[in-house]
VMD Tcl script that draws the C-alpha trace (Angstrom):
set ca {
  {-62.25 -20.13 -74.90}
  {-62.95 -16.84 -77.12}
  {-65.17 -15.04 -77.12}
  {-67.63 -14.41 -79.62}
  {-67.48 -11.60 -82.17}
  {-69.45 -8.67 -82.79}
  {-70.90 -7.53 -85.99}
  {-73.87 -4.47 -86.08}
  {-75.47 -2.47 -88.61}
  {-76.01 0.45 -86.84}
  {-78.45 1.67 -89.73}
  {-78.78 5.68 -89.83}
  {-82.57 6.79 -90.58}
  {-83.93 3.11 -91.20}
  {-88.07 3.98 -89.99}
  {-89.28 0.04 -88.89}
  {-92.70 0.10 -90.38}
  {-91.23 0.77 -93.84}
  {-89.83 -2.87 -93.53}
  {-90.95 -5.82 -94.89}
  {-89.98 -7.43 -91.94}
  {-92.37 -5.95 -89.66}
  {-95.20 -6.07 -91.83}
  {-94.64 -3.36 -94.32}
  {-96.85 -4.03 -97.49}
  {-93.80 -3.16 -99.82}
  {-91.15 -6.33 -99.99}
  {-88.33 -3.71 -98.88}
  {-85.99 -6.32 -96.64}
  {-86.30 -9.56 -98.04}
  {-83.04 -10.43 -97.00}
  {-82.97 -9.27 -93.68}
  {-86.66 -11.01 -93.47}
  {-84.65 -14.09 -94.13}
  {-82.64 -13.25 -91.67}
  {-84.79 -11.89 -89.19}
  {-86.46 -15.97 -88.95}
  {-83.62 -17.35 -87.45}
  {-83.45 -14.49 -85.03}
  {-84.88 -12.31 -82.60}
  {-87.12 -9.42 -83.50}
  {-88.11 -6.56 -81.60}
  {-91.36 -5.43 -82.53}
  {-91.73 -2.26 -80.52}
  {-88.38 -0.97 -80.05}
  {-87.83 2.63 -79.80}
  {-85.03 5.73 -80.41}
  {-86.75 7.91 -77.39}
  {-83.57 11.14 -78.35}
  {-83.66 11.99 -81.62}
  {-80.75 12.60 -84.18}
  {-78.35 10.66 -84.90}
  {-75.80 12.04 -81.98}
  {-77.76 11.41 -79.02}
  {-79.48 7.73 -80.74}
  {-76.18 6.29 -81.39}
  {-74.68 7.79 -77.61}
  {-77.16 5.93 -76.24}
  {-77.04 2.96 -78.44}
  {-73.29 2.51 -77.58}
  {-73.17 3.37 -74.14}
  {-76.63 2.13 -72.07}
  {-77.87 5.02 -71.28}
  {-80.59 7.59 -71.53}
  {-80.04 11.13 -72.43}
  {-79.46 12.01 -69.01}
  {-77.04 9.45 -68.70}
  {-75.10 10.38 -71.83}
  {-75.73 14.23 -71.11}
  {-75.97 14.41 -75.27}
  {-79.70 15.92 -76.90}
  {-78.41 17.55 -80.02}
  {-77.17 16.73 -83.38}
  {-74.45 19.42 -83.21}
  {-73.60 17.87 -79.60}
  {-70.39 20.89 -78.36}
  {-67.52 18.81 -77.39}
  {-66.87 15.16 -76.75}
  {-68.73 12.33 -75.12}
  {-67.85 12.80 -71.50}
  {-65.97 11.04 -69.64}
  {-68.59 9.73 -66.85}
  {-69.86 7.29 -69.40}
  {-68.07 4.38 -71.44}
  {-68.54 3.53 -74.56}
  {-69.27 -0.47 -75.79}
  {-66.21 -0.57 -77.95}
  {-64.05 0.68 -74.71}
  {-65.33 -1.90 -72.69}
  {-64.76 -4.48 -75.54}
  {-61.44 -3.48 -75.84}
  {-61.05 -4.14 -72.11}
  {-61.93 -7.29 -72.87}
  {-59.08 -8.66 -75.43}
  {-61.91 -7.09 -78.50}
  {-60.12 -5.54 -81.96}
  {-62.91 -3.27 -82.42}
  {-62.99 -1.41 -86.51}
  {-65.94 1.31 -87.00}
  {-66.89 2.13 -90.63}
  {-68.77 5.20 -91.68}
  {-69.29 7.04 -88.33}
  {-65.72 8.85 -87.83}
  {-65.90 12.18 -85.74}
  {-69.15 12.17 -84.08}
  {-69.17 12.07 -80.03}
  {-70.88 9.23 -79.66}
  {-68.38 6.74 -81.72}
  {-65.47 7.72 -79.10}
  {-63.31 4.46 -78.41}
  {-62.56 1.97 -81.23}
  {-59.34 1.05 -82.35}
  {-59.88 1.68 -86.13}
  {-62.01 4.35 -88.34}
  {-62.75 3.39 -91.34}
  {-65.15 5.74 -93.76}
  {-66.73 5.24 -97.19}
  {-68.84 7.78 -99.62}
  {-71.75 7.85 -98.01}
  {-73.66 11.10 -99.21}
  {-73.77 12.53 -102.73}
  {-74.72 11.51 -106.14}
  {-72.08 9.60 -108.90}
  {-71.98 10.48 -112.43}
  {-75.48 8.61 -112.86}
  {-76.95 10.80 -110.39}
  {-77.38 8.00 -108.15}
  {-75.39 7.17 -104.90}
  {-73.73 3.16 -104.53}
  {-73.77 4.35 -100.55}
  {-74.06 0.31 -99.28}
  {-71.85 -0.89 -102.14}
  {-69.01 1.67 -100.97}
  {-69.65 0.38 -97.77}
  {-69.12 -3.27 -98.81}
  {-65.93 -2.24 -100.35}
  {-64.05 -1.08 -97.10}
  {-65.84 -3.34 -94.57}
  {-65.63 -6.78 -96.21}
  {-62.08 -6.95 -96.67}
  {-62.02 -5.72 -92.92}
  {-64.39 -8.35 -91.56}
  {-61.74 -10.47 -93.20}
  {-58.71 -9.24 -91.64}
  {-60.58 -9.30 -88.25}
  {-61.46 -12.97 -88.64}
  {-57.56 -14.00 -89.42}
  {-56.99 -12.00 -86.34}
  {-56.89 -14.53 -82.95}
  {-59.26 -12.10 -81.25}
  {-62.30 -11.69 -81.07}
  {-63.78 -8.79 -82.82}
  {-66.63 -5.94 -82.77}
  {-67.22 -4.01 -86.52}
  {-69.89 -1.79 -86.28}
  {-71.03 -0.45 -89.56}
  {-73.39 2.90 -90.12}
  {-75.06 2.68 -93.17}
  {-76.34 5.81 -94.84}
  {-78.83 4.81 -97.62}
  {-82.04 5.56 -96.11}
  {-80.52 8.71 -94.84}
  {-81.63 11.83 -97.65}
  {-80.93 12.40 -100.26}
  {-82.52 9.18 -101.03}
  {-80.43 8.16 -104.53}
  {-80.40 4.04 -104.78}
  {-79.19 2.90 -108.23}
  {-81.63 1.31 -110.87}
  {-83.41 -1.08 -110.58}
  {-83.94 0.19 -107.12}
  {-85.27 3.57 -107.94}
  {-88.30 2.28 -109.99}
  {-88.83 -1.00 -108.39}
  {-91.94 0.78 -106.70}
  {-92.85 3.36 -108.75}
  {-93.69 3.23 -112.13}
  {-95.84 7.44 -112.19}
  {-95.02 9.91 -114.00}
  {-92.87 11.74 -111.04}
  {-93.00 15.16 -113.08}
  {-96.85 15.64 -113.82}
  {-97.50 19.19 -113.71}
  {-100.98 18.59 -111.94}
  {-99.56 16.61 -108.85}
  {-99.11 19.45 -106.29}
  {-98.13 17.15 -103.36}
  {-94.53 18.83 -103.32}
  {-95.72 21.99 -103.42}
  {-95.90 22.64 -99.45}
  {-91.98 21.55 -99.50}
  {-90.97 23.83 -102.34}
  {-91.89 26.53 -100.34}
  {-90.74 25.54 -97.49}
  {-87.28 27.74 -97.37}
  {-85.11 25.93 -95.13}
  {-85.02 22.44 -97.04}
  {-86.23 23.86 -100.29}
  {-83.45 24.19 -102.33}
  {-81.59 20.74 -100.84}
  {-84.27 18.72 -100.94}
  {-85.04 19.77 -104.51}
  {-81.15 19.99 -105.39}
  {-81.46 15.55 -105.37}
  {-84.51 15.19 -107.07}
  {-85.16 14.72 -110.49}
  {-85.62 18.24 -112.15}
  {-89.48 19.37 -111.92}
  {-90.10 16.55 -109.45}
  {-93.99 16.93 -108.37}
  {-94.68 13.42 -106.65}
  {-94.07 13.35 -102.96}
  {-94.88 9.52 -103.96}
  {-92.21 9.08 -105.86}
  {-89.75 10.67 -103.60}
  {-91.52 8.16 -100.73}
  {-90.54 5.27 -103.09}
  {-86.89 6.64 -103.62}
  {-86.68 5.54 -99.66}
  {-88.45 2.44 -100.09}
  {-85.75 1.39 -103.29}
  {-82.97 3.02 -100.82}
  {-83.88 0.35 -98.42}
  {-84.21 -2.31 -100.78}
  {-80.86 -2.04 -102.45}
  {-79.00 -1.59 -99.02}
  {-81.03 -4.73 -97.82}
  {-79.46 -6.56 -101.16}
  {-75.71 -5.31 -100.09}
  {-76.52 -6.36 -96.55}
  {-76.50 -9.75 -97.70}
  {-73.05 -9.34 -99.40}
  {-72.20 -9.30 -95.93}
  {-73.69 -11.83 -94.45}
  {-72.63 -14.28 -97.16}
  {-68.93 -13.37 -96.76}
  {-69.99 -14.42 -92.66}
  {-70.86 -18.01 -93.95}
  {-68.17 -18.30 -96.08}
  {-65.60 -17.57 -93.56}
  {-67.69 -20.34 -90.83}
  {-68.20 -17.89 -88.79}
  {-71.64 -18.03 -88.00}
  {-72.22 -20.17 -85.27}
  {-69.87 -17.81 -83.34}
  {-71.23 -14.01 -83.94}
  {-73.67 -11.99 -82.32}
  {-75.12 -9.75 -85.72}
  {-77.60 -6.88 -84.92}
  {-79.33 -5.02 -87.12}
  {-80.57 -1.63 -85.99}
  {-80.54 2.13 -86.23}
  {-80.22 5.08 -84.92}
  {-83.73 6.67 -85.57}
  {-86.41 6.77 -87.97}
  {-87.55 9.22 -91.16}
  {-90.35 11.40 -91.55}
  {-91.21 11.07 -95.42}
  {-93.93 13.70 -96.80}
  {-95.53 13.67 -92.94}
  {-95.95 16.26 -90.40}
  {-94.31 18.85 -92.89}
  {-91.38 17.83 -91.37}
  {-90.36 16.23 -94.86}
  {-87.58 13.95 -95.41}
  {-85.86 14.47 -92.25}
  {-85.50 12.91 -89.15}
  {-87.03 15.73 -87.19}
  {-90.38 15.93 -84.86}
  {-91.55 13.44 -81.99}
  {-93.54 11.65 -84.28}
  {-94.01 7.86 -84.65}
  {-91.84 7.81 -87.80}
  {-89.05 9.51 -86.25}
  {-88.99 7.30 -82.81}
  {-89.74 3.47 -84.24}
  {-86.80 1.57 -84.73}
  {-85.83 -2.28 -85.87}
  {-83.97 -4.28 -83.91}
  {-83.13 -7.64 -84.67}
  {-80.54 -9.70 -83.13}
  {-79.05 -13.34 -84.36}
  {-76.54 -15.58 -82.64}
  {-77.08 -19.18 -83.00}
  {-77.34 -21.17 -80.08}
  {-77.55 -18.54 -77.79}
  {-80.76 -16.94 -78.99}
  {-83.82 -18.76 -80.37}
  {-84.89 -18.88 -83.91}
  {-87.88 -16.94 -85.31}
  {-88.86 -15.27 -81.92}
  {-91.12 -11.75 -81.65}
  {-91.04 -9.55 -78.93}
  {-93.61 -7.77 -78.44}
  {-92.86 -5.57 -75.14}
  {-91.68 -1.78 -75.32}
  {-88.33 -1.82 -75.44}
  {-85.89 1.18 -75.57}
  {-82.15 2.10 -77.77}
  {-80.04 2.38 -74.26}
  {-81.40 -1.51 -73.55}
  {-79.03 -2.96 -76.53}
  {-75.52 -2.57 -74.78}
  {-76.41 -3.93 -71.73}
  {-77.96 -7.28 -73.37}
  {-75.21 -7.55 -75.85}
  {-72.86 -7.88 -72.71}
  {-74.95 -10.28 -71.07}
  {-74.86 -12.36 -74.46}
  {-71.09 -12.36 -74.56}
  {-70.85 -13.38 -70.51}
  {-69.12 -9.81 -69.90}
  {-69.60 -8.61 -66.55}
  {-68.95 -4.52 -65.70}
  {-69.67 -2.93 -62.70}
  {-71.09 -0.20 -64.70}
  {-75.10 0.73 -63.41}
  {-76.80 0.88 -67.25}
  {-79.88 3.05 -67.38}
  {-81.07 0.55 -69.93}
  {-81.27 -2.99 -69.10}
  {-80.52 -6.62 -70.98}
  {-83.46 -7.87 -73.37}
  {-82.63 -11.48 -72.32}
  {-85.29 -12.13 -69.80}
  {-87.96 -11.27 -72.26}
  {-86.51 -13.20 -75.02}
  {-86.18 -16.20 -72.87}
  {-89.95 -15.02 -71.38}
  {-88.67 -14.87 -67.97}
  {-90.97 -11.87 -67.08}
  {-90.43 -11.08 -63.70}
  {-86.83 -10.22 -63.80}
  {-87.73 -7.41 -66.38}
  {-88.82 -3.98 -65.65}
  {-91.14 -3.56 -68.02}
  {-91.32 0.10 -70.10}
  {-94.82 1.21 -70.97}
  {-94.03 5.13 -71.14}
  {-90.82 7.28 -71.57}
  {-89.44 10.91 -71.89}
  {-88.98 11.56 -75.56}
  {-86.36 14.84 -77.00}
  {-85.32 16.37 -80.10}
  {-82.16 19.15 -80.81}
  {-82.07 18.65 -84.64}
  {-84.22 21.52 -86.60}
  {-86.71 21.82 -83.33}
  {-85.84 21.79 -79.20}
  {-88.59 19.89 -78.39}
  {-89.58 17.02 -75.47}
  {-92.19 15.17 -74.54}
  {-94.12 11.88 -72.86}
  {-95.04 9.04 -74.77}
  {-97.17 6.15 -72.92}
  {-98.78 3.54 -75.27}
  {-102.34 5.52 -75.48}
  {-100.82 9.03 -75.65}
  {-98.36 11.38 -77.33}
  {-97.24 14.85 -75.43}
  {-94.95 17.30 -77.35}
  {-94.16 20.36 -75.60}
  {-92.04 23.05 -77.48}
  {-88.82 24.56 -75.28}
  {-88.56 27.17 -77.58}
  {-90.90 28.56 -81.29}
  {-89.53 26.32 -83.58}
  {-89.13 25.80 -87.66}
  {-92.09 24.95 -88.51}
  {-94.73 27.08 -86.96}
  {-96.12 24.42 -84.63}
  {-98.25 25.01 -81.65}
  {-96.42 25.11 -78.13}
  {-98.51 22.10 -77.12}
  {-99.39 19.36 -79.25}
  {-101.43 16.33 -77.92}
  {-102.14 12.95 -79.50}
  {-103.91 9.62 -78.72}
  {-102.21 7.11 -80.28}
  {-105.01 4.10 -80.66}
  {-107.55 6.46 -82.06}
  {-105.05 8.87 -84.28}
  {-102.15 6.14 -84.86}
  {-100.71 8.91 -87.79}
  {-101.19 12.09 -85.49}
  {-103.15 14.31 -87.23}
  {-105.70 15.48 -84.80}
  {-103.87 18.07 -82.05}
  {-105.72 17.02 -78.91}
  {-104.03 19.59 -76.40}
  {-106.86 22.20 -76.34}
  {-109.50 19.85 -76.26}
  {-107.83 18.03 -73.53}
  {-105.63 20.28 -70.52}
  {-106.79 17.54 -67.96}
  {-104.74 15.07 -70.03}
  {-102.13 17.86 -71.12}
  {-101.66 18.59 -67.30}
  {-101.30 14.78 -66.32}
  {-98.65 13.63 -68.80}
  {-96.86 17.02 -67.77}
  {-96.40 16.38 -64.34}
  {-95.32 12.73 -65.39}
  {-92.96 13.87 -67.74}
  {-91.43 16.69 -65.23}
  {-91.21 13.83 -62.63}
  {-88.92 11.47 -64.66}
  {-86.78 14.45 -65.24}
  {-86.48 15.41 -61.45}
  {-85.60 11.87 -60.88}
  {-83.21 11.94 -63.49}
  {-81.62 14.80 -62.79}
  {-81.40 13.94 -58.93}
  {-79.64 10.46 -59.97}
  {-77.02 11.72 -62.46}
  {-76.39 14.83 -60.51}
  {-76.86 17.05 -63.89}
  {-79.29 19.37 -65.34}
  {-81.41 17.57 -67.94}
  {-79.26 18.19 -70.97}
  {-82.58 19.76 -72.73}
  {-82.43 22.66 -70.89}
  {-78.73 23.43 -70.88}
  {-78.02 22.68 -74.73}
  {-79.18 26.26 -75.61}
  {-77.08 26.59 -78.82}
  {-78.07 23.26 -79.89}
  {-78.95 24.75 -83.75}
  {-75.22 25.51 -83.88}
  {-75.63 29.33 -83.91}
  {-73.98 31.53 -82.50}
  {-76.89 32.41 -80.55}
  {-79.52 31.56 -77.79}
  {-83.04 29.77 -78.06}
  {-85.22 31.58 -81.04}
  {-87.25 34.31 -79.81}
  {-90.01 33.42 -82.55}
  {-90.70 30.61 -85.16}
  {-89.60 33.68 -87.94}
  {-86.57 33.22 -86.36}
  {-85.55 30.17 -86.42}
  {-87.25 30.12 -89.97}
  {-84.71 32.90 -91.24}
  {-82.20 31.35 -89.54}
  {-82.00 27.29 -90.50}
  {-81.30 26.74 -94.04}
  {-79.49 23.61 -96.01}
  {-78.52 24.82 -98.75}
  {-76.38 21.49 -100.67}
  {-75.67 18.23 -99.88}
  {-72.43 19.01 -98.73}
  {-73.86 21.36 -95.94}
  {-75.81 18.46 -94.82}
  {-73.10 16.19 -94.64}
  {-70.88 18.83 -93.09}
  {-73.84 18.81 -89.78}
  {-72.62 15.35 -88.87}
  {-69.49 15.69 -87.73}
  {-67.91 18.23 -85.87}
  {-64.82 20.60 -87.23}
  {-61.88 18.80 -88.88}
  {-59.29 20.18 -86.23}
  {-61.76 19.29 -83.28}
  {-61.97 16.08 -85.42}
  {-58.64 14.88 -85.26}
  {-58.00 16.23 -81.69}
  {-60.26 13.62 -80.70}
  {-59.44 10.44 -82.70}
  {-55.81 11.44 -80.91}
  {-57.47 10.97 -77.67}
  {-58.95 7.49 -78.42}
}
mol new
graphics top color blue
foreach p $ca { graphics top sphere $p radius 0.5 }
foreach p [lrange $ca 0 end-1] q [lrange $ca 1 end] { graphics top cylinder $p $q radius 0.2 }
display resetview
């Protein structure tokens, strides 16, 4: 009998709580709401390693940053070898296995096809079709992998609630209807002088752009109009009867910090926004319609429950582990997650210990933005983080310390490696070791154009290619 296919969107800065989905006041999915009813939905999922590197390593291979030894955006070299990648063991498995939109980064190591789209800058308009350019390369690919007799696995990274945030009218005004250039809003005006992002940020807005509101809505309409080219997608699945025998996902990689924590319009800091993913799964028959799951559950847990969905066994010991037991409520075979280690190599080399009350950030080295060394936050009383707690509080400082420096000893004595954290020193891409001061790394981190920003997520062409050789 085949087995069944595969098809994720492996969404790249999609924040949960800015869905409609999972309660977001703004109607900003209604498509994937649809969706999400005759599915499963993961209400408190998290991406504990933020970028985009180390989310989708541990996405695609079921395991934790120690596991995948990967931290930092600008991750040096490939994915090692200890681990293996979902598409690799899919292949193993009689899979055809097409990615589209994530060439050249570590962590997509091992599918048979590449396929990429224009997923970054502006058109003529000034706007950016990112999802629609998408649609145009994977559609007629989803259709040559269903004439195919295998089964398949298409992963797809979408980029449109990735900056700069660009979506095509109607999208861009569908919530906002200001005046995004009044000369007494002054909400942008931390950002404007902020040198590092300055002049990118700004390069993508419109020209004398005040409103940080506007720019929040940008995301929101970003959102909405990939949500409407998401269905495009899962229309062409119905058409080609395919339905009752695919597993879809819909996730991402990490969140977005908007005009928060000064960390604006990034996917930087330990925050909430940064860490809170979606994930939503759908495969009829095999999952249950309309379900919501309301246990803590982490990005290295997806591979290890897709496998168990598609009745592939490995002899591979996951650090995550499958979400089936708690969708089918059988509780006791679950380890249940109520706090976790937490990192960050993207503009900051920063970790940390999250359990569901509190929120430790600890600083490895001064970072961008001028931040304390310790920052401290309860989470039911301060649910946005605005109140630093750590000087108030060394009792609880010292506790979640000693709990976070205990995971890592245990990690590090089970993988036989030094937690990646304190090895990646040139995480910033440098030529140089850990800033000396936050000056520093102020003088030293700059985007300067789209195209720079683009450039950070994938490695050298030459080291490019050398790679895709390999796989």
């Amino acid at each position: 009998m085949k087995k069944p296919n595969i098809i994720m969107f492996g969404i790249d800065s999609l924040r949960r709580d800015h869905m409609s989905a999972y309660g977001y006041k703004r109607l900003t999915t209604p498509h994937i709401d649809k969706f999400a009813k005759d599915g499963v939905l993961f209400e408190n999922y998290f991406s504990p390693s933020i970028p985009t590197t180390p989310g989708y390593a541990s996405m695609l291979t079921g395991m934790d940053c120690f596991g995948t030894d990967v931290v930092a955006l600008r991750h040096k070299g490939p994915l090692g070898d200890h681990v293996q990648t979902l598409p690799e063991i899919l292949e193993e498995n009689g899979y055809q296995t097409t990615c589209v939109g994530f060439t050249g980064n570590p962590s997509s190591r091992g599918f048979q096809k590449y396929l990429n789209y224009e997923g970054w800058g502006p058109d003529e308009t000034g706007k950016s079709r990112k999802a629609e350019h998408l649609n145009q390369v994977a559609i007629p690919e989803l259709k040559r992998l269903v004439e195919e007799d295998q089964p398949f696995f298409l992963f797809m990274r979408h980029m449109d609630p990735h900056s700069p945030y660009l979506p095509p009218q109607p999208f861009d005004r569908i919530f906002y209807d200001g005046n995004e250039c009044d000369p007494a809003n002054t909400s942008l005006d931390k950002l404007k002088n902020f040198k590092p992002f300055a002049d990118y940020i700004t390069s993508w807005l419109p020209e004398g752009c005040t409103d940080a509101d506007y720019v929040d809505a940008q995301y929101d309409g970003a959102i909405a109009y990939m949500d409407a080219c998401i269905q495009n997608i899962l229309t062409t699945v119905e058409s080609l009867g395919i339905e009752e025998e695919t597993l879809i996902i819909i996730t991402s990689d990490h969140g977005e910090t908007l005009n928060e924590h000064e960390c604006w319009y990034d996917h930087h800091g330990l925050y909430e926004p940064t860490l809170v993913v979606p994930l939503i799964l759908k495969f009829p028959g095999k999952l249950p319609a309309g379900k919501r799951v309301e246990d803590i559950t982490l990005i290295k847990d997806l591979t290890p429950t897709i496998l168990e969905l598609l009745d592939i066994e490995t002899d591979i010991s996951f650090d995550g582990q499958s979400l089936l037991s708690l969708v089918n409520n059988d509780n006791q075979s679950f380890q249940k997650t109520s706090e976790f280690y937490i990192t960050e190599c993207t503009w900051m080399r920063k970790h940390g210990w999250r359990t569901p009350e509190w929120k430790l950030i600890r600083s490895l080295e001064p970072d961008i933005h001028f931040k304390p060394e310790v920052e401290l936050y309860n989470i039911f009383t301060d649910p946005l983080e605005l109140n630093n707690l750590a000087e108030r509080e060394p009792e609880m400082v010292k506790t979640l310390t000693e709990r976070m420096e205990a995971h890592i000893a245990k990690r590090e004595h089970a993988t036989g490696r030094t937690n990646p954290m304190y090895t990646n020193l040139q995480w910033h891409g440098l030529d140089q070791g850990p800033f000396k001061t936050s000056q520093e790394a102020y003088d030293s981190m700059y985007i300067g154009s789209i195209e720079t920003a683009q450039d950070l997520q994938a490695k050298d062409k030459d080291e490019e290619k050398a790679d895709e050789s390999k796989v």
